[in-house]
C-alpha positions in Angstrom: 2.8 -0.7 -4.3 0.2 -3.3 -3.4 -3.7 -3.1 -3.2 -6.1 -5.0 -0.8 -8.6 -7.7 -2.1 -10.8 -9.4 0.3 -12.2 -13.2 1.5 -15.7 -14.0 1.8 -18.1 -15.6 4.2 -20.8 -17.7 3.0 -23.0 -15.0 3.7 -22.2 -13.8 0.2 -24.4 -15.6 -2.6 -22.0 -17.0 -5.1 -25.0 -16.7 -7.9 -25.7 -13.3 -7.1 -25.5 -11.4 -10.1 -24.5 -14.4 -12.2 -27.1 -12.9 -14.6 -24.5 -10.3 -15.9 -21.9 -10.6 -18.2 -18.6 -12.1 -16.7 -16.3 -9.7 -18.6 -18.0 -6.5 -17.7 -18.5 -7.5 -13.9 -14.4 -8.1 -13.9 -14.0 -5.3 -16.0 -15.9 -2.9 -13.6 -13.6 -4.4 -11.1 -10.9 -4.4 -12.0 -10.8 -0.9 -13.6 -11.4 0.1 -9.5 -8.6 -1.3 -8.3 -6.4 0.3 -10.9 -7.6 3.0 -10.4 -7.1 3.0 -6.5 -3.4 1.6 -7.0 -2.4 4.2 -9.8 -3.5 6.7 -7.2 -0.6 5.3 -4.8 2.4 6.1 -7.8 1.0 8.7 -10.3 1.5 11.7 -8.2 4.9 10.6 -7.3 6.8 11.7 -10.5 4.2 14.9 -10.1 5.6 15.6 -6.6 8.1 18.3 -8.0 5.7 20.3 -10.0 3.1 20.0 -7.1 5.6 21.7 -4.7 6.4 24.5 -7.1 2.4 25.2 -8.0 1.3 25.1 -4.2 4.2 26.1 -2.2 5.0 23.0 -0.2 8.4 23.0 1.9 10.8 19.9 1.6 9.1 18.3 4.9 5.9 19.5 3.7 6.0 17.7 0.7 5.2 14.1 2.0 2.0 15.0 3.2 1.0 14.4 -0.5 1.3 10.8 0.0 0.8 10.4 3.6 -2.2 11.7 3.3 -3.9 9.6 1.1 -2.0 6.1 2.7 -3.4 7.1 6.0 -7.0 7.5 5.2 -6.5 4.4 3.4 -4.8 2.3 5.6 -6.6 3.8 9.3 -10.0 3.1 7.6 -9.8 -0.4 5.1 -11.0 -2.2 8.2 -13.7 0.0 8.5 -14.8 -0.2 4.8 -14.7 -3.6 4.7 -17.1 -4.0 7.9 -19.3 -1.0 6.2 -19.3 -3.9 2.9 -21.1 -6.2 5.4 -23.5 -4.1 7.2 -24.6 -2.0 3.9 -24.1 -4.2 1.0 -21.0 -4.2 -1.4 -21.9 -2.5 -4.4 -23.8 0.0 -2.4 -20.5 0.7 -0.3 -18.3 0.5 -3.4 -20.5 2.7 -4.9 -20.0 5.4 -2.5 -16.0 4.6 -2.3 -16.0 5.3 -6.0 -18.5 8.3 -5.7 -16.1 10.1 -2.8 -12.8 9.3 -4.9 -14.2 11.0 -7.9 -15.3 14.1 -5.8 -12.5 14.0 -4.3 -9.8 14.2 -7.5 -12.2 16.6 -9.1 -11.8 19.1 -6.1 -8.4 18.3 -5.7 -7.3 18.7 -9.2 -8.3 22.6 -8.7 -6.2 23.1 -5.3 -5.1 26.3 -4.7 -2.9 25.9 -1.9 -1.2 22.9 0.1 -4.6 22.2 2.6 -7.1 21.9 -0.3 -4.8 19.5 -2.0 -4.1 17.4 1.5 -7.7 17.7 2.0 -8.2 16.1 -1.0 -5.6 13.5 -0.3 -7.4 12.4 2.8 -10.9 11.9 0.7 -9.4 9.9 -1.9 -8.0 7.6 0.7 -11.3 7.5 2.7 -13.1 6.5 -0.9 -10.6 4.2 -1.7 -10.6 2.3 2.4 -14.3 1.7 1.3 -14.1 1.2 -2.4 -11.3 -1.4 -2.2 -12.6 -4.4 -0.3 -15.8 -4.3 -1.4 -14.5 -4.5 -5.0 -12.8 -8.1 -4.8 -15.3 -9.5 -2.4 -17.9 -8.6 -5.5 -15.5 -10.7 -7.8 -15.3 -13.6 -5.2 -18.7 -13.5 -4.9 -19.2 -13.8 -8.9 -16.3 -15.8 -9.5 -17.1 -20.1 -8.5 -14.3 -21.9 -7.6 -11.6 -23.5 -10.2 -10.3 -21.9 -13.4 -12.4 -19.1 -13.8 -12.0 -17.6 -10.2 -8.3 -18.3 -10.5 -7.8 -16.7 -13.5 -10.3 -13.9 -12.4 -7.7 -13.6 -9.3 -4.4 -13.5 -11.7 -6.0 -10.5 -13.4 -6.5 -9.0 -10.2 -2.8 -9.6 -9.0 -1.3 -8.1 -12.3 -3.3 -5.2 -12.0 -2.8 -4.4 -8.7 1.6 -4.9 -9.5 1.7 -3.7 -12.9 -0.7 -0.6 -12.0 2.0 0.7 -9.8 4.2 1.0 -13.1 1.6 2.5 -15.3 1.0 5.2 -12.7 4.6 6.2 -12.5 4.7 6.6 -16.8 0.9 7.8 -16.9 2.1 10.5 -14.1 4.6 11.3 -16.4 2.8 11.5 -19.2 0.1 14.2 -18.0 2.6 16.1 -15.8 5.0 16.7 -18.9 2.0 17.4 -21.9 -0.9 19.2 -19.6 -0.4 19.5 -16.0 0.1 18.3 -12.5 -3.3 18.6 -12.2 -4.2 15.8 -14.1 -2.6 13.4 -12.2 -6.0 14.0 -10.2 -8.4 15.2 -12.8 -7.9 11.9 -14.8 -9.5 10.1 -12.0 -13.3 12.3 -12.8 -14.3 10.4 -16.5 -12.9 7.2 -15.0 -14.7 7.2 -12.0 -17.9 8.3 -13.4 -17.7 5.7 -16.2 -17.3 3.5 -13.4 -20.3 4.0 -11.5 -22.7 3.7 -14.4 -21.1 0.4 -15.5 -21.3 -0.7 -11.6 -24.4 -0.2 -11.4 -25.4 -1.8 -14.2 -23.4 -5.0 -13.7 -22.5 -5.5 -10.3 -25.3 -7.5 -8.2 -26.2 -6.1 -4.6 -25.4 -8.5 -1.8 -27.5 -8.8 1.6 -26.8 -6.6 4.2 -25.7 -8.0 8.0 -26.7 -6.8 10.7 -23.6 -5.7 13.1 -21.8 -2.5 14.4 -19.5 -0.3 13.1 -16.5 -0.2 15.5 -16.3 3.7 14.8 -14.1 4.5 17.8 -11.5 2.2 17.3 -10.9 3.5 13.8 -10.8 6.8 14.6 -8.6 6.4 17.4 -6.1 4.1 15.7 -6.2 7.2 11.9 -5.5 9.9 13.9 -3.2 8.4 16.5 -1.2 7.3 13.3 -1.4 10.6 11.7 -0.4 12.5 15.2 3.0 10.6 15.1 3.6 11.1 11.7 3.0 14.9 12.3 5.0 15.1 14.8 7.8 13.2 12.9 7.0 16.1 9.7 7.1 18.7 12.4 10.4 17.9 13.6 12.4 18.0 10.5 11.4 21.8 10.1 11.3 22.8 13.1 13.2 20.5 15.8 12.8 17.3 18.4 12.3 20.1 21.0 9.5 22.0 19.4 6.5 22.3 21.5 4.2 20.9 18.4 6.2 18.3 17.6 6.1 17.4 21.6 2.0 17.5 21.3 2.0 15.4 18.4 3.9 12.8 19.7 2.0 12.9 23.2 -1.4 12.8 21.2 0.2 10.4 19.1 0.9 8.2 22.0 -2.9 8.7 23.9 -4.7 8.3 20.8 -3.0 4.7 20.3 -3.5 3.6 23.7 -6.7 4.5 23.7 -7.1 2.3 20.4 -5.6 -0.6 22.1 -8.2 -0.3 25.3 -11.1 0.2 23.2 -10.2 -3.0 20.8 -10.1 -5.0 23.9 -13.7 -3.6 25.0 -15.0 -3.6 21.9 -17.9 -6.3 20.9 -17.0 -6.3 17.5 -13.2 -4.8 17.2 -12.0 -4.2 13.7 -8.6 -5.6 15.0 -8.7 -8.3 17.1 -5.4 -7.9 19.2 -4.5 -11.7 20.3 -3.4 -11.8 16.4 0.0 -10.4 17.9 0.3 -12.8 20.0 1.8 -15.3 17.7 5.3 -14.7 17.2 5.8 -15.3 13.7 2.4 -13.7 13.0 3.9 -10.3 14.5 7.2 -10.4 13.2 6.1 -10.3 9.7 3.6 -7.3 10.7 6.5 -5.0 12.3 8.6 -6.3 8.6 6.4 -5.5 6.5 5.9 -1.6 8.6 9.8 -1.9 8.0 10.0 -2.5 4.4 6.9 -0.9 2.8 8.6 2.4 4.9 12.0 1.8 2.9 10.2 1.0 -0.2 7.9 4.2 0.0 11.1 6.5 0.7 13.0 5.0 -1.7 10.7 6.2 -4.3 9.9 9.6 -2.6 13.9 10.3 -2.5 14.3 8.6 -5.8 11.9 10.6 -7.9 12.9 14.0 -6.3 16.7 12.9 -7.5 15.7 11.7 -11.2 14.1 15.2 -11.7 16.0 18.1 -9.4 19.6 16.4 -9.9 20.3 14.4 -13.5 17.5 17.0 -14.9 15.1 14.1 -16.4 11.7 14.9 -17.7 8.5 13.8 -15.6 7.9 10.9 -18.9 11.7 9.8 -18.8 11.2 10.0 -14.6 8.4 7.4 -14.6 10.1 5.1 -17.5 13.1 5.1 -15.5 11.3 3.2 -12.8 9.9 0.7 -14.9 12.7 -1.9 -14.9 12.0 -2.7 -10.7 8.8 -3.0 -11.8 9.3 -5.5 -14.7 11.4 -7.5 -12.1 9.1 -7.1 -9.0 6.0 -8.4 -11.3 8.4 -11.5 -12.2 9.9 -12.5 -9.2 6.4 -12.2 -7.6 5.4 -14.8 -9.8 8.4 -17.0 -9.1 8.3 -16.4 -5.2 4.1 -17.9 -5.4 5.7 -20.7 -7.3 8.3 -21.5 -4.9 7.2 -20.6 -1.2 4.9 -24.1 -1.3 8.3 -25.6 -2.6 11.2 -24.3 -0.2 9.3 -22.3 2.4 8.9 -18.7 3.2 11.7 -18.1 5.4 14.3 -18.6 2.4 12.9 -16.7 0.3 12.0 -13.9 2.7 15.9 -13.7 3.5 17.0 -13.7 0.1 14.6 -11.2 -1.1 15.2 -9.1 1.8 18.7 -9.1 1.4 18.8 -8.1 -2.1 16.7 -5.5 -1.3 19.1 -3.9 1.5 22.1 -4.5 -0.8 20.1 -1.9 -3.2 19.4 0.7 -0.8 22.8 0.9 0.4 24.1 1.0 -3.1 21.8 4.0 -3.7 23.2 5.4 -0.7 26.5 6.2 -2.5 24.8 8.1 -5.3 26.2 11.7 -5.6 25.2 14.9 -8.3 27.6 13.3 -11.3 25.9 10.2 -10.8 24.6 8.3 -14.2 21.7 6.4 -14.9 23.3 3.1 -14.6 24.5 3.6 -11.0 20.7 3.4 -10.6 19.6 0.7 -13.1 21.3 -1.6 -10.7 20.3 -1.2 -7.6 16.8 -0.8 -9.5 16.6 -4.2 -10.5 18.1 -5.6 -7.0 15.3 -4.2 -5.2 12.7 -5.6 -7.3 13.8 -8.6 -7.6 14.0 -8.9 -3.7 11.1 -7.3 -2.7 9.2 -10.1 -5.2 10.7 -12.4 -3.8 9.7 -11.4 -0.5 6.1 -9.7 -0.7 4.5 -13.1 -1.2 5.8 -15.1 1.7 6.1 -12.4 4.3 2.1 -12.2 3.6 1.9 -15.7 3.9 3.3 -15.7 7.5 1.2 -13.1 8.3 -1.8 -15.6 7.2 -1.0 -19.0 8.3 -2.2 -20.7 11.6 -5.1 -18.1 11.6 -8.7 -18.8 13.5 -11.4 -19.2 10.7 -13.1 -16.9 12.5 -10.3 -14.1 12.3 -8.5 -14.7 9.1 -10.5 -11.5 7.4 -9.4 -9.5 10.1 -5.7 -11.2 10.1 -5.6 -10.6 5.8 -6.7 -6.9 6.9 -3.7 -6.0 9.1 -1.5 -7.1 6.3 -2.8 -4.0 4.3 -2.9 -1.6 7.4 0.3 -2.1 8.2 1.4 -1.9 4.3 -0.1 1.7 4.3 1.0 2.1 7.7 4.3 1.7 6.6 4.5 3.6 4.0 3.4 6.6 5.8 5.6 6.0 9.2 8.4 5.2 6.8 8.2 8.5 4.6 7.9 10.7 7.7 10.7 9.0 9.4 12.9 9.3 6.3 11.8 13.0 5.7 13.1 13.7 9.0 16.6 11.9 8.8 17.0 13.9 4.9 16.0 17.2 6.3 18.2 16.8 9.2 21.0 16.2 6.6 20.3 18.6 4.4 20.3 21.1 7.3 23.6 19.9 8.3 25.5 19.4 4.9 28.6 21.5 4.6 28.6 24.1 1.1 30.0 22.9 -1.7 29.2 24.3 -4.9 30.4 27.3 -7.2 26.9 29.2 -6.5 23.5 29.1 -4.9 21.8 26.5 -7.1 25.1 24.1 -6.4 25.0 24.4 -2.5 21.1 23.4 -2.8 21.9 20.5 -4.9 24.9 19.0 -2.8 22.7 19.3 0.1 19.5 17.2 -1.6 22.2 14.6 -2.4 23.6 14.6 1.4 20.1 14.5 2.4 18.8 12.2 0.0 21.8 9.4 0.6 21.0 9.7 4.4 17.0 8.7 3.3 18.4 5.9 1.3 21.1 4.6 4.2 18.1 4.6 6.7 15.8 2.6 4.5 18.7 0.5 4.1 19.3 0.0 7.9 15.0 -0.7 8.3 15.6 -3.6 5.6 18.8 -5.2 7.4 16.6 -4.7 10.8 13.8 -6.8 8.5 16.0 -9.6 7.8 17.5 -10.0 11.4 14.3 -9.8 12.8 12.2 -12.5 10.7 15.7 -14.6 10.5 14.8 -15.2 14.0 11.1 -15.0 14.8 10.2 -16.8 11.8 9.6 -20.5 11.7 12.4 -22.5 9.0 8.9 -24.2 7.6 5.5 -23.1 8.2 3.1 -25.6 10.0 0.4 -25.3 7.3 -0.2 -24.6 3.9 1.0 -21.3 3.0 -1.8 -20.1 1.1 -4.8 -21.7 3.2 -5.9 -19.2 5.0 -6.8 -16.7 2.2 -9.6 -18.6 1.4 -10.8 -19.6 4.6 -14.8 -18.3 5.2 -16.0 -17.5 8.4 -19.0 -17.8 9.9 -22.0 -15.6 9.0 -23.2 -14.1 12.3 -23.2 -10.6 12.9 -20.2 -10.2 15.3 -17.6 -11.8 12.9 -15.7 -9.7 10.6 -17.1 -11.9 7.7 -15.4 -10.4 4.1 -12.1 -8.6 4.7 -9.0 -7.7 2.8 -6.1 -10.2 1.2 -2.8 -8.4 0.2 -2.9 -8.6 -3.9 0.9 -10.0 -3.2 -1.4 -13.1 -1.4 -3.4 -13.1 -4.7 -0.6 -14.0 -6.6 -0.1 -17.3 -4.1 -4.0 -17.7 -4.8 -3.4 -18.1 -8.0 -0.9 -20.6 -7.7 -2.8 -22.9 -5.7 -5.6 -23.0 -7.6 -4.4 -23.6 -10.6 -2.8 -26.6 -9.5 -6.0 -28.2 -8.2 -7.5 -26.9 -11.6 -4.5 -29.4 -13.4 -5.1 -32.2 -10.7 -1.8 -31.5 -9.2 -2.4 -30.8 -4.9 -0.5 -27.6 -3.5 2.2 -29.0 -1.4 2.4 -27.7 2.3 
């Protein structure tokens, strides 16, 4: 449910466009990234009406997110290097110009490859759209009050646009049509482009390459396994597809690994695993943002095809988790300088696996409050959580790597998310597949055997979040060795083989936030 921002390298004139109204350069901004992050949540309550339209199976259906989060995730480093080498607003230009395309095509989709195809432009458009965006508002933005409060607006819009996806999905699906859950994007983004054009300022372009095989070995080697997990809920482990995939899968990834370590300029710099902590909270956050996104995959389908609730009552009924994931956020930047991140990361985490396994028990007579609860559990804990586990993920960083370090927090996020969903699919289809009859007629029978399937989902997220906590419970560090929040804006050198500007989690943004405006009020962060 989180969005990238990005870091800057002194490269990146502070003054540049200081010409231009402050309000209408954030507002250009900011209107990107909500529209990228609404993308992420407003076809979720759609997801029902999207399968009856096209014709998409029960494993099938996933691919609606997946695609999108692994274009994303597989190309944000990319996009952010493509920021330095072209210029920002020309590259957020044409992240905005593909989205657009993309939603308009997409909103006419005839069948389930147009719409996937569509999927996979949209996240292409976003991976390039995304970083350029916040680098633009670092860039305009001096240090002190104005860039802190500049960066709270940024961190509320990328948590709260979550929630206003889920009610603005419902909204369209119920009066007009599934179809506007992409068509909406078309006025937006065209609005968008004039107003960037007219406001944002251009920045100088770098000289560098573009480490083009290492991020098309690392998307498709992704999107291989998560085929090949797809495949094998409809058609079995033993499948010789679902064997391809995975061997693909497999070459495609090691492939990845040897060219990163060949590469002159690799887009992920592999001795950031080597730190334990560092890696720990990667493989967590693969483990939680994969809970998180199959929580609300299982979790919609159940609001809709069980208790019978509307697509507008669907998305309201999510908005409680994120009333208390927006809060708690807030609280967890305020207190991981305080107490540490391990803590909080425990306590979060905890909650959060205490949720899923309470959703676990849900069955067709279930009421809205069964879910109410466990709602507000899990976002309490995953705000609590979100901002420290990034903070691990950035302390102890190189100057020179700490764009590509903030950029592996949002691969892995999307990374997750898709891994996650396809895992989960699998383990609910396997269920479903498996669930003894019981019901008085067809309809019943179907029904019982969503909920088997569907509690399954929610008992494997469950078992990735207690995996989570025992994992970071011991590679984690009781106190980290600097301040949590120093890396994010750490600036690299300017020369053409550094990453220079890259992506910082909008969870990180929160922390940001924090820390700045206590030096605004004289009062140092503490370590």
């Amino acid at each position: 449910m989180s969005s990238p921002s990005t870091t800057l390298s002194p490269a990146a004139p502070a003054a540049a466009g200081r010409g231009h109204s402050s309000p209408l350069v954030l507002a250009a901004i900011l209107t990107t990234q909500l529209m990228i992050v609404l993308d992420a949540t407003i076809v979720n309550v759609a997801l029902p009406d999207i399968q009856k339209a096209l014709g998409f199976s029960a494993a099938s259906l996933s691919w609606v997110l997946n695609a999108y989060t692994l274009a994303f995730g597989g190309l944000l480093l990319l996009g952010a290097r493509a920021g330095d080498i072209l210029g920002r607003r020309r590259t957020l230009l044409l992240g905005i110009g593909l989205f657009t395309l993309a939603s308009f095509a997409g909103g006419f989709s005839q069948g389930p490859g147009e719409l996937l195809t569509a999927r996979v432009v949209q996240g292409i458009g976003a991976a390039f759209a995304a970083p350029s965006g916040l680098a633009l508002l670092m860039a305009r933005f001096p240090e002190g009050r104005e860039r802190a409060r500049a960066l709270g607006y940024y961190a509320a819009v990328s948590i709260g646009g979550s929630a206003v996806g889920l009610i603005a999905g419902g909204l369209l699906t119920e009066w007009v049509s599934w179809r506007w859950v992409l068509f909406v994007n078309v006025p937006i983004g065209i609005g968008l482009i004039f107003l960037a054009r007219a406001v944002l300022p251009e920045t100088p372009r770098q000289r560098g390459k573009f480490d083009l095989m290492g991020a098309a070995t690392s998307t498709l080697g992704m999107s291989a396994v998560v085929y090949g997990f797809i495949r094998a809920a409809s058609d079995g482990w033993s499948d010789p597809e679902t064997v391809l995939a995975f061997v693909l899968g497999g070459v495609l990834l090691l492939s990845f690994v040897l060219v990163e370590l060949r590469a002159p300029a690799p887009i992920t710099p592999l001795k950031l695993f080597a730190d334990r902590t560092r890696a720990a909270s990667y493989v967590g956050r693969i483990l939680l943002v994969g809970g998180m996104f199959g929580m609300f995959f299982y979790l919609t389908l159940f609001l809709q095809d069980v208790l019978g609730y509307t697509p507008i009552v669907t998305g309201l009924a999510f908005l409680p988790l994120t009333v208390m994931l927006f809060g708690f956020s807030r609280v967890s930047a305020a207190l991981v300088v305080r107490v540490g991140p391990k803590p909080l990361l425990l306590v979060g985490l905890s909650l959060s696996t205490v949720a899923l396994l309470v959703l676990s028990r849900l069955g067709a007579d279930s009421s809205y409050v069964a879910i109410l609860v466990p709602l507000l559990l899990f976002g309490m804990g995953n705000g609590l959580a979100f901002v420290p586990l990034t903070a691990i993920a950035l302390q102890g960083v190189d100057p020179k790597d700490a764009g590509a370090a903030s950029g592996l927090v949002n691969v892995m996020q999307q990374v997750g998310g898709s891994l996650g969903l396809a895992v989960l699919v699998t383990v609910a289809t396997t269920a479903t597949q498996h669930a003894a009859p019981e019901g008085s007629d067809a309809a019943a029978i179907a029904q019982h055997a969503f909920v088997v399937g569907a509690d399954r989902a929610f008992l494997t997220s469950a078992i990735l979040l207690a995996a989570t906590v025992l994992l970071l419970a011991v590679a984690v560090r009781s106190r980290a060795p600097q301040a949590a929040h120093a890396p994010a804006t750490v600036a690299g050198p300017a020369e053409s083989d550094v990453d220079g500007p890259r992506i910082v989690a909008p969870e990180d943004a929160a922390a940001l936030f924090e820390e700045e405006m206590a030096e605004a009020v004289g009062r140092p962060a503490e370590a």
